[in-house]
FIKOL-7433 format. One record per residue (C-alpha): x, z, y; residue in three letters. Coordinates in steps of 0.25 Angstrom, whole numbers, m for minus. Last residue first. Layout:
N
+-------+-------+-------+------+
|  east |    up | north | resn |
+-------+-------+-------+------+
|     X |     Z |     Y |  ALA |
...
+-------+-------+-------+------+
END
This chain:
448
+-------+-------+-------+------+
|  east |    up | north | resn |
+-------+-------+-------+------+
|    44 |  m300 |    80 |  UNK |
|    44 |  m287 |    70 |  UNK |
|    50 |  m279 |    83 |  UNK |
|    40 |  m284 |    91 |  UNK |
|    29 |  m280 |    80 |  UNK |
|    34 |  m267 |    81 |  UNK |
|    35 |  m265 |    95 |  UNK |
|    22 |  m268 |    96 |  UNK |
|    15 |  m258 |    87 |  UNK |
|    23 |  m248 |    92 |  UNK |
|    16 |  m251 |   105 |  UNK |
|     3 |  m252 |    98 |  UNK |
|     5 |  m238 |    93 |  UNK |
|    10 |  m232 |   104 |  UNK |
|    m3 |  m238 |   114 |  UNK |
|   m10 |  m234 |   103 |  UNK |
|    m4 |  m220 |   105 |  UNK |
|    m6 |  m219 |   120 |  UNK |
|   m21 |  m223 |   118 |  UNK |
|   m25 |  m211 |   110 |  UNK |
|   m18 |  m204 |   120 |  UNK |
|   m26 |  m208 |   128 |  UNK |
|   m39 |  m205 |   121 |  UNK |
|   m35 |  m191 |   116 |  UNK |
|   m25 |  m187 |   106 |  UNK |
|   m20 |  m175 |   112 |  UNK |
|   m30 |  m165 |   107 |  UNK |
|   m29 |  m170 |    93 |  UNK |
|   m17 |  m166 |    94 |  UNK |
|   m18 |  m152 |    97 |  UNK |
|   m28 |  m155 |    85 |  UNK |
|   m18 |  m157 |    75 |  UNK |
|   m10 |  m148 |    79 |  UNK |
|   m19 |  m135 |    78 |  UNK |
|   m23 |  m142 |    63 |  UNK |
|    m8 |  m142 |    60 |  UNK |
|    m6 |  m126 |    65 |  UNK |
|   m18 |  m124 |    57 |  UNK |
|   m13 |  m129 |    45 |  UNK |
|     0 |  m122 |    46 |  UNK |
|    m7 |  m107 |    49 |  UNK |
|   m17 |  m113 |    35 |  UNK |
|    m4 |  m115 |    27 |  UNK |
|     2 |  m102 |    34 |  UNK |
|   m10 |   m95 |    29 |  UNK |
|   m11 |  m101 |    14 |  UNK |
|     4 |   m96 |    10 |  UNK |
|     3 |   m83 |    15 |  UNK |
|   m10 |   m80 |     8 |  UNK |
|    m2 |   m85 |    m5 |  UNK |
|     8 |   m78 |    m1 |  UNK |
|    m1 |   m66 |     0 |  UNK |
|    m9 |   m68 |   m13 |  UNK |
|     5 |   m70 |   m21 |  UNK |
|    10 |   m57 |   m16 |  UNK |
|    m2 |   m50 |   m21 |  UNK |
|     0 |   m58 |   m34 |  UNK |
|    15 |   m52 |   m35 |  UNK |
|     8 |   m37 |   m30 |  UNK |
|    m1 |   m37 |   m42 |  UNK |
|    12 |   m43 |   m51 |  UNK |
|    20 |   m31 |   m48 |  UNK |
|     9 |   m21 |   m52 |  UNK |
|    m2 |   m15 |   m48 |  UNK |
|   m13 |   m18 |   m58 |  UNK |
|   m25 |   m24 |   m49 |  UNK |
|   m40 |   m19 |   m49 |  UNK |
|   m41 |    m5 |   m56 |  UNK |
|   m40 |    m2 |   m41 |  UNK |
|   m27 |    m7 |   m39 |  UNK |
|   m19 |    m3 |   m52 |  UNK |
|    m9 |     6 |   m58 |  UNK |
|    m8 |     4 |   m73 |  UNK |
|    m7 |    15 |   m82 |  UNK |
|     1 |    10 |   m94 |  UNK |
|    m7 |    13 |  m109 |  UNK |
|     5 |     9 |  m116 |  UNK |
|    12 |    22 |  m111 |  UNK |
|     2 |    30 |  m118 |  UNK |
|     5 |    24 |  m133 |  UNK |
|    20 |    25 |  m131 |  UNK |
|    18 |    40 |  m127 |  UNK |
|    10 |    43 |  m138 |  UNK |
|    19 |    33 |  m149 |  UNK |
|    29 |    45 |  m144 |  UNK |
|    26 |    54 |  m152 |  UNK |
|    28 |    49 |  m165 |  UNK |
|    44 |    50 |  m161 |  UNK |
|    39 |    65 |  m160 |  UNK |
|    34 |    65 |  m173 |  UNK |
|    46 |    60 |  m180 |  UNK |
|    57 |    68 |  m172 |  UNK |
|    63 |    59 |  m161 |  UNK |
|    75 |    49 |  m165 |  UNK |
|    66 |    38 |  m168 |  UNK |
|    61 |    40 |  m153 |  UNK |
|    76 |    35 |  m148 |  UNK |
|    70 |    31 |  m134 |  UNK |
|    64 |    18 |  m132 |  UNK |
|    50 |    19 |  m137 |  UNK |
|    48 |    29 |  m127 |  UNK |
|    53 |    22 |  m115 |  UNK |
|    44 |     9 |  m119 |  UNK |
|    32 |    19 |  m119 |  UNK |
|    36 |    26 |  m105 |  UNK |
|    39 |    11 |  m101 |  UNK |
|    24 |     8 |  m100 |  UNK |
|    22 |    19 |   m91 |  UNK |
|    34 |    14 |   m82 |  UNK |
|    29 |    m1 |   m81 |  UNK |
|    15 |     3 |   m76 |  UNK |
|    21 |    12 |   m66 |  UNK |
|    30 |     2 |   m61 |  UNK |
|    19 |   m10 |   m59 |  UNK |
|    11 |     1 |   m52 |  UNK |
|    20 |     6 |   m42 |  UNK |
|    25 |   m10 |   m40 |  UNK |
|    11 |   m13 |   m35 |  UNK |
|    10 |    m1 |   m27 |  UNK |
|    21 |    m3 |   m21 |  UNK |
|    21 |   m20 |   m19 |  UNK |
|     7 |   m16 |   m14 |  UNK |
|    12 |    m5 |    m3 |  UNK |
|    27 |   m14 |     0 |  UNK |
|    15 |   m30 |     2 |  UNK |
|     6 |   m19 |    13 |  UNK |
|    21 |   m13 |    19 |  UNK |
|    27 |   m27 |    20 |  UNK |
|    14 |   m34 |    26 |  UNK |
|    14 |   m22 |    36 |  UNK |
|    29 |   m24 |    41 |  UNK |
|    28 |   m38 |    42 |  UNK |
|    17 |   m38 |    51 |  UNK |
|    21 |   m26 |    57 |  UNK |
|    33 |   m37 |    61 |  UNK |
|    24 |   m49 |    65 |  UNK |
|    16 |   m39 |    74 |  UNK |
|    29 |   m35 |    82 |  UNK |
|    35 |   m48 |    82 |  UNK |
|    24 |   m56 |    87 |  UNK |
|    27 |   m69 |    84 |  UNK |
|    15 |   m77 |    92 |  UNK |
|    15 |   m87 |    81 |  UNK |
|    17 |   m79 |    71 |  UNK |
|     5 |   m71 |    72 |  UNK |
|    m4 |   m82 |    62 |  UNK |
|     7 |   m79 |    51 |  UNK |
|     9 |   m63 |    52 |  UNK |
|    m6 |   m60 |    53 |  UNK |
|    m9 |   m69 |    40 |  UNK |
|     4 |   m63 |    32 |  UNK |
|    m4 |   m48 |    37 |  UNK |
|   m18 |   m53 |    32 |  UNK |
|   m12 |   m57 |    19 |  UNK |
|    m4 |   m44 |    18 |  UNK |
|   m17 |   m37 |    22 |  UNK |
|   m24 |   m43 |    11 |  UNK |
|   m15 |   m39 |     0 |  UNK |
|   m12 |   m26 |     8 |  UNK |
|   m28 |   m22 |     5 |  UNK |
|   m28 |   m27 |    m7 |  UNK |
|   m17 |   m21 |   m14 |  UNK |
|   m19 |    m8 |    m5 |  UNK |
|   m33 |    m8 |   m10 |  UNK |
|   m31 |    m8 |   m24 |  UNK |
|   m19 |     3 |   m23 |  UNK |
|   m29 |    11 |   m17 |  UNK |
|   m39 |     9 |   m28 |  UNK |
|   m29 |    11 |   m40 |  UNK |
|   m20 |    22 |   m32 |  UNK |
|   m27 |    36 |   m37 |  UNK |
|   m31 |    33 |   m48 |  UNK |
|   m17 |    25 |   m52 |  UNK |
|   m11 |    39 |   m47 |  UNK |
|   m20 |    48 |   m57 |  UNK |
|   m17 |    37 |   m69 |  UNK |
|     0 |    39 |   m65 |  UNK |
|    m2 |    54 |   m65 |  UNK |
|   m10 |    54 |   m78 |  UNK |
|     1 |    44 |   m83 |  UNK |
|    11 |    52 |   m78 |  UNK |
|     6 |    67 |   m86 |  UNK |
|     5 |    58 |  m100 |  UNK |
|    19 |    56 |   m99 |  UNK |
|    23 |    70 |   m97 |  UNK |
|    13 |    75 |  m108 |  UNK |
|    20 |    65 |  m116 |  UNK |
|    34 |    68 |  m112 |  UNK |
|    30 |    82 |  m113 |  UNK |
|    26 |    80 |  m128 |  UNK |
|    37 |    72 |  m131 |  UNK |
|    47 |    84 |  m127 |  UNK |
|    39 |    93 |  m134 |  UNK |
|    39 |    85 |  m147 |  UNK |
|    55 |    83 |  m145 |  UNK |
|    57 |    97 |  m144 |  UNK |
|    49 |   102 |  m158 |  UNK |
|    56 |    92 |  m165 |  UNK |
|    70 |    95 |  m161 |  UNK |
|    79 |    96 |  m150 |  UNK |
|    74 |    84 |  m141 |  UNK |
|    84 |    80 |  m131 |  UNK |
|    88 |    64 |  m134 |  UNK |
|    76 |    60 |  m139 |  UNK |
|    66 |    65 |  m130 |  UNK |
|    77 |    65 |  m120 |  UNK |
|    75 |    49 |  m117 |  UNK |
|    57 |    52 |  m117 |  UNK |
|    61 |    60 |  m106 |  UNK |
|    68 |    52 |   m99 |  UNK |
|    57 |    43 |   m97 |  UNK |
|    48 |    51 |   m94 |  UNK |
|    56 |    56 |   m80 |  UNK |
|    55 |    42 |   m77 |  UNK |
|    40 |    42 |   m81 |  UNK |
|    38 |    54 |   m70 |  UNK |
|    45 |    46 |   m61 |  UNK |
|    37 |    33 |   m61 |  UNK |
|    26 |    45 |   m60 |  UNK |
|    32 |    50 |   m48 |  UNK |
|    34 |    36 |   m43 |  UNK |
|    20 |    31 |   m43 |  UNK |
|    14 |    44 |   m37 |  UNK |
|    24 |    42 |   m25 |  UNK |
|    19 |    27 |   m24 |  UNK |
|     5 |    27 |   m24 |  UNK |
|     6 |    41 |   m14 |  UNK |
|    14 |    33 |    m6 |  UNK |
|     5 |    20 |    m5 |  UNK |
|    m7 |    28 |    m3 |  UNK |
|    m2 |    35 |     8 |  UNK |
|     5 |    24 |    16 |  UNK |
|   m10 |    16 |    14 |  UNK |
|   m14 |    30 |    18 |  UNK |
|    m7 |    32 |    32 |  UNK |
|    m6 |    19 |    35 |  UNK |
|   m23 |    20 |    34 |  UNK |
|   m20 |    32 |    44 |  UNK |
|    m8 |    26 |    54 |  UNK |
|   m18 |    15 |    56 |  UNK |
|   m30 |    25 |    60 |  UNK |
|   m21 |    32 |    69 |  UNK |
|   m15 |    20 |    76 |  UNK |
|   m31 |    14 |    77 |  UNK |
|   m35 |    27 |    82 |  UNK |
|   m23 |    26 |    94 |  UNK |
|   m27 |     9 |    98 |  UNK |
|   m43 |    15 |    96 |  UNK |
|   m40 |    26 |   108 |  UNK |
|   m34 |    16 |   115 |  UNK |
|   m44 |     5 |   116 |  UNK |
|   m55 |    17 |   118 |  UNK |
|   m48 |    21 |   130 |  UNK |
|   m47 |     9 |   135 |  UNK |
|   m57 |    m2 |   134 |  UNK |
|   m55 |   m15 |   123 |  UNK |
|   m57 |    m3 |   111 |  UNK |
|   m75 |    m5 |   112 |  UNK |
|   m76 |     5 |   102 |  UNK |
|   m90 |     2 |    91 |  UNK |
|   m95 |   m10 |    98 |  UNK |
|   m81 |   m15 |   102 |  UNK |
|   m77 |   m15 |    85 |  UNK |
|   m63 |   m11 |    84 |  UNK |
|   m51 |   m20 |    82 |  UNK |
|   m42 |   m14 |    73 |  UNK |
|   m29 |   m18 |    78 |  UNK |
|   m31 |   m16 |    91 |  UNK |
|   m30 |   m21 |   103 |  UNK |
|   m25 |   m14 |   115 |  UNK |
|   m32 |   m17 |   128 |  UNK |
|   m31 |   m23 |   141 |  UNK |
|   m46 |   m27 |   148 |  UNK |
|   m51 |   m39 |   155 |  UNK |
|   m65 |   m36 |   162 |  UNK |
|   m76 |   m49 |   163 |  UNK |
|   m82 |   m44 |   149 |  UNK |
|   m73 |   m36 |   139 |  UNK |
|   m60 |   m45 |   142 |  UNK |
|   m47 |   m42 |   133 |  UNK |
|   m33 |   m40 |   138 |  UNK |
|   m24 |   m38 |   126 |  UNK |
|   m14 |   m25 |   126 |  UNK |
|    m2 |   m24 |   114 |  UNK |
|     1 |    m8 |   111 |  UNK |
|   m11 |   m10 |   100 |  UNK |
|    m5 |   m23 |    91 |  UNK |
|     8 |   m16 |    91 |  UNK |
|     4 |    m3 |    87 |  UNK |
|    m6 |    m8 |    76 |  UNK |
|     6 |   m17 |    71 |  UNK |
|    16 |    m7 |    70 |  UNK |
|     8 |     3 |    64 |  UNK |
|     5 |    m7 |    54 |  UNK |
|    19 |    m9 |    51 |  UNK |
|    25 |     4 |    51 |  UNK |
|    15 |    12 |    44 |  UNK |
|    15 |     3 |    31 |  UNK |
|    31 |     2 |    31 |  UNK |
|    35 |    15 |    34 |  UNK |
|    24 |    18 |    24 |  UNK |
|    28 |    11 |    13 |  UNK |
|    42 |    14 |    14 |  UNK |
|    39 |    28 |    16 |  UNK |
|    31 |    29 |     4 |  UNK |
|    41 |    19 |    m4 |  UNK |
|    52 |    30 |    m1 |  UNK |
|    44 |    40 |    m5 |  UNK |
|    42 |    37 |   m18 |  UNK |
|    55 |    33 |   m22 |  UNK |
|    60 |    46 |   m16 |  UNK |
|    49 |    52 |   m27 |  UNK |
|    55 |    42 |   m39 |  UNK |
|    68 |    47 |   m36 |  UNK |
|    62 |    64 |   m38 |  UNK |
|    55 |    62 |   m48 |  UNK |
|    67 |    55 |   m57 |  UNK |
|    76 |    67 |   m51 |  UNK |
|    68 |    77 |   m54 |  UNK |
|    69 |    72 |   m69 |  UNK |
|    82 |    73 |   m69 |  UNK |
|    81 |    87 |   m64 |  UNK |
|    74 |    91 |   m75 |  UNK |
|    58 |    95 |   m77 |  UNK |
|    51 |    93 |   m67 |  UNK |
|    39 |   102 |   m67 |  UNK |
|    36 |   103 |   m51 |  UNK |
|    39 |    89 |   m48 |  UNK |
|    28 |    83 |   m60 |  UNK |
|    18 |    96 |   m56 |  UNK |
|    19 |    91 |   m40 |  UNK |
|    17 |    76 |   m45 |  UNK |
|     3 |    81 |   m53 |  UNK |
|     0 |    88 |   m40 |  UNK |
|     1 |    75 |   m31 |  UNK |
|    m5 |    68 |   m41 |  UNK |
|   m17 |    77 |   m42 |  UNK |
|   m17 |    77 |   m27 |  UNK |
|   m19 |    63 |   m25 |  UNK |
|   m31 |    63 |   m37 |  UNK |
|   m38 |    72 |   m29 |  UNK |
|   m36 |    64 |   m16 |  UNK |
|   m42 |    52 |   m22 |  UNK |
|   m53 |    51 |   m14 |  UNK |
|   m42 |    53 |     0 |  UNK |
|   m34 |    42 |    m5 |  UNK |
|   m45 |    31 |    m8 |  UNK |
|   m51 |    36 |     6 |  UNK |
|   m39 |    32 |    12 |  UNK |
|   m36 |    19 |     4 |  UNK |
|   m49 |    14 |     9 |  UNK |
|   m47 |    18 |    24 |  UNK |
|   m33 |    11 |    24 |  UNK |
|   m38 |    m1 |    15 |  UNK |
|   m48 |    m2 |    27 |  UNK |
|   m39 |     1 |    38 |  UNK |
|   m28 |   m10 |    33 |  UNK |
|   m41 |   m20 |    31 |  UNK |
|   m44 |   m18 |    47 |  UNK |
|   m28 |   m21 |    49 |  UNK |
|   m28 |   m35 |    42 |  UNK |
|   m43 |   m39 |    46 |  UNK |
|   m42 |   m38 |    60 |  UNK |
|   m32 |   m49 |    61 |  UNK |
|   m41 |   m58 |    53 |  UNK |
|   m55 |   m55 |    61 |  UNK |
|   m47 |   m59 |    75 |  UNK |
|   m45 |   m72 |    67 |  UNK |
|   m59 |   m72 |    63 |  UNK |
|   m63 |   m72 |    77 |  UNK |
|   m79 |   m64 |    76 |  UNK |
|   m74 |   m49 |    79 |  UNK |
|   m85 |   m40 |    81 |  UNK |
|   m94 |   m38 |    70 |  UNK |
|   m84 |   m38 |    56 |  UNK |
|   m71 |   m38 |    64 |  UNK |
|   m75 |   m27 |    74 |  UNK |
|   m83 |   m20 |    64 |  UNK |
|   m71 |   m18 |    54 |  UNK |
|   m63 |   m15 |    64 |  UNK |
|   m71 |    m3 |    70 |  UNK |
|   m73 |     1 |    55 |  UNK |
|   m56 |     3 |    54 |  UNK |
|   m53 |    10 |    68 |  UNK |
|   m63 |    21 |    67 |  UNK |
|   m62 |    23 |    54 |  UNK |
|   m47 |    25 |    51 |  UNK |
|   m46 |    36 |    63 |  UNK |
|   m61 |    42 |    57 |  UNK |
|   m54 |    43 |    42 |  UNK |
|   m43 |    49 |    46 |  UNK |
|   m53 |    59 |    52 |  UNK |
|   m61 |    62 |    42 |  UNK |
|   m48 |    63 |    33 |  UNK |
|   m43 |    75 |    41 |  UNK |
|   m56 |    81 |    42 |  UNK |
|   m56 |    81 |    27 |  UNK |
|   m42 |    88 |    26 |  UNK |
|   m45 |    97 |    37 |  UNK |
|   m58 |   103 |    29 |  UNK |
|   m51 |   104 |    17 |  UNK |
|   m40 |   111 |    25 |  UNK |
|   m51 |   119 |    29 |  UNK |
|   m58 |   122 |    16 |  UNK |
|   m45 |   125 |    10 |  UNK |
|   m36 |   118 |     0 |  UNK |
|   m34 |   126 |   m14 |  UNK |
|   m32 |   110 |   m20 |  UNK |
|   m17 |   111 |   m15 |  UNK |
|   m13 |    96 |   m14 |  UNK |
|   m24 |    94 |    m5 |  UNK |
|   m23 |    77 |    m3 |  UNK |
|   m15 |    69 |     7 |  UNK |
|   m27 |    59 |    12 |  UNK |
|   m28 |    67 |    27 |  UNK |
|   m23 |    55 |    36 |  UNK |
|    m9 |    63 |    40 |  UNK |
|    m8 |    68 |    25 |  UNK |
|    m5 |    54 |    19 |  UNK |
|     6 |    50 |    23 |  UNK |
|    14 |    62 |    25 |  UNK |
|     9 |    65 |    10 |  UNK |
|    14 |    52 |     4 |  UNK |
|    25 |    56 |    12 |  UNK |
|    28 |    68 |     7 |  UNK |
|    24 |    65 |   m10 |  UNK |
|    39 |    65 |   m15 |  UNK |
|    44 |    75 |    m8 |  UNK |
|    33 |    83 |    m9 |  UNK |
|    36 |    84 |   m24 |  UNK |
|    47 |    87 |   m23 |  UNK |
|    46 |    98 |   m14 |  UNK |
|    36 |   104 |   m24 |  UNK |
|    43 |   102 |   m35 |  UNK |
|    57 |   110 |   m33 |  UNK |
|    62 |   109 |   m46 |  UNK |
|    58 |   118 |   m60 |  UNK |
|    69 |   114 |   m69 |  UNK |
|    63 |   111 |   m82 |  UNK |
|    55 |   121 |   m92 |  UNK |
|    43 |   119 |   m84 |  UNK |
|    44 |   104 |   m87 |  UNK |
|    42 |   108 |  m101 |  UNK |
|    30 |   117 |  m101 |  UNK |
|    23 |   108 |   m90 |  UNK |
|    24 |    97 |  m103 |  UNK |
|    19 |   105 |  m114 |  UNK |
|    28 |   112 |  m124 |  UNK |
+-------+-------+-------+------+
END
């Protein structure tokens, strides 16, 4: 009896609605910017056709803020002050872009999953096990929205904030208000200091940041969701292997059963090796990427207290929390994975296997031997996600932390000193002789 055989003999559930349920917002995030992929392969010419102008012009609204930047602070700009407060939301359009072209190349392998995860839903077999798949979805989408309430509010916040302000800026001998940006665009290419292309950019610069949200949102719920279905599917293993023993009639029905626990088993890890294809260089540069920005983010934070402004020291806060929740996830996702494919083996050799048939006791050295071969998730072949990745990314951002309020403290001491410096002239060079020699005096009265 093959696996599809056996799930058929189970309660057919509603699988479709679950199934959407736990993909929605992976899809709601995704579908807006055009890198939700056609589930149904039958797809026609025209809604081909609107798919790829859909992406062209996604692509446009990121464009035509993010090489404007990146002329403006490799031609134009010259402060490098001005340079490293460009940097942090020019390198969030660039992992954006990156990560959205990764997305839409790996479409195929998206929707495989996607179908793979519809056939798990659709063949479950008992109600227990609906209720595994089903926690594990919840779990899913609560981390999606988590993520993306998080992700969209805070840099959302900080684009809108720096863009509702007004500076007064002189282009020759007239002064003129305008919005700033927080992409600052190359003059050469759109001079944004004159109304109306300053407002036209400040709404193309909202749209374009609402996209690369939109995919770093994406990527991370997709990351997750897959992740907890297949830490379902080994939860619903992991019973199975417990009935072996304890619901077997016979020879001839524990062999079955073993065999759709193996077919089961090798059915996640094909899913699980899909998912790390698709993830491995997205997850590569979402650790670097964030890693980076968090620096950047600590560095904005410090040199704006001063001025305490409340509204960017909070989307401050709010984006460093979303960039340090999106690695933490991914990092854990893959730290959790590892551990439950190693425990399918460890499971299997825990149950009362002497009590199986001979042969089918035998049996199980397969799936013992296929659980030591873990799949790891990893960033880009690069970096094993794990727990202790995101510890020595934690440990490259205090130690960051750590260098820039030593070099904010020094520069506060060498501003001091030369304050100072400023006041000690000629006469008050004399003053504090006169001091000195006055002290001097009243010591040697006192000695007399």
């Amino acid at each position: 009896m093959t696996y599809s055989n056996h799930v058929a003999r189970g309660i057919e559930l509603p699988s479709r609605s679950d199934n959407d349920y736990s993909l929605q917002l992976s899809r709601w995030f995704l579908l807006p910017i055009g890198a939700w992929p056609q589930i149904n392969g039958d797809a026609t010419r025209v809604k081909r056709l609107i798919s790829h102008m859909h992406v062209c012009v996604c692509t446009f609204l990121v464009a035509i803020v993010m090489v404007p930047c990146l002329l403006y602070v490799l031609l134009e700009e010259k402060d490098f002050e001005i340079k490293i407060n460009v940097m942090g939301p020019l390198s969030h359009w660039i992992m954006g872009t990156i990560n959205y072209f990764l997305l839409l190349a790996r479409s195929d392998d998206i929707r495989e999953c996607v179908l793979h995860m519809e056939t798990d839903w659709r063949f479950v077999q008992k109600i227990e096990d609906r209720e595994i798949m089903m926690r594990q979805a919840k779990i899913g989408r609560f981390v999606s929205g988590f993520c993306a309430l998080f992700m969209q509010s805070g840099t959302l916040l900080f684009v809108l904030v720096k863009s509702i302000s007004t500076v007064v800026v002189v282009v020759g001998n007239e002064t003129v208000s305008m919005h700033p940006m927080v992409c600052p665009i190359y003059t050469k290419f759109i001079d944004t200091r004159f109304s109306p292309a300053n407002e036209i950019m400040i709404v193309a610069e909202w749209v374009s940041c609402f996209i690369v949200n939109s995919v770093t949102v994406g990527a991370c719920s997709l990351d997750t969701v897959f992740a907890v279905h297949a830490y379902g599917q080994l939860n619903m293993l992991y019973s199975w292997l417990n009935e072996l023993v304890s619901e077997s009639k016979g020879n001839e029905d524990a062999e079955q059963r073993l065999a759709i626990i193996v077919e089961h088993h090798l059915r996640v890890l094909s899913f699980i090796s899909r998912m790390e294809t698709v993830m491995r260089y997205i997850c590569l540069v979402e650790l670097l990427g964030c890693t980076m920005n968090m620096c950047l983010v600590a560095y904005y934070f410090i040199t704006n207290m001063d001025s305490f402004d409340k509204a960017k020291i909070m989307s401050y806060v709010i984006i460093y929390l979303s960039m340090a929740f999106n690695i933490f996830i991914l990092c854990y996702i893959g730290e959790v994975l590892t551990e439950q494919c190693k425990n399918v083996g460890e499971k299997t050799y825990m149950i009362n296997w002497y009590k199986l048939p001979h042969k089918t006791a035998l049996g199980l050295i397969l799936v013992i031997a296929r659980s030591n071969n873990v799949i790891k998730m990893t960033a880009g072949k690069l970096f094993h996600l794990s727990i202790a990745t995101f510890g020595d990314v934690s440990n490259t951002y205090v130690a960051f932390i750590t260098r820039t309020i030593l070099i904010k403290i020094l520069k506060k001491i060498i501003h001091t000193l030369e304050f100072i410096e400023i006041f000690i002239n000629v006469p008050m060079l004399v003053v504090v002789l006169c001091l000195l020699f006055l002290l001097s005096l009243k010591k040697k009265i006192s000695d007399f």
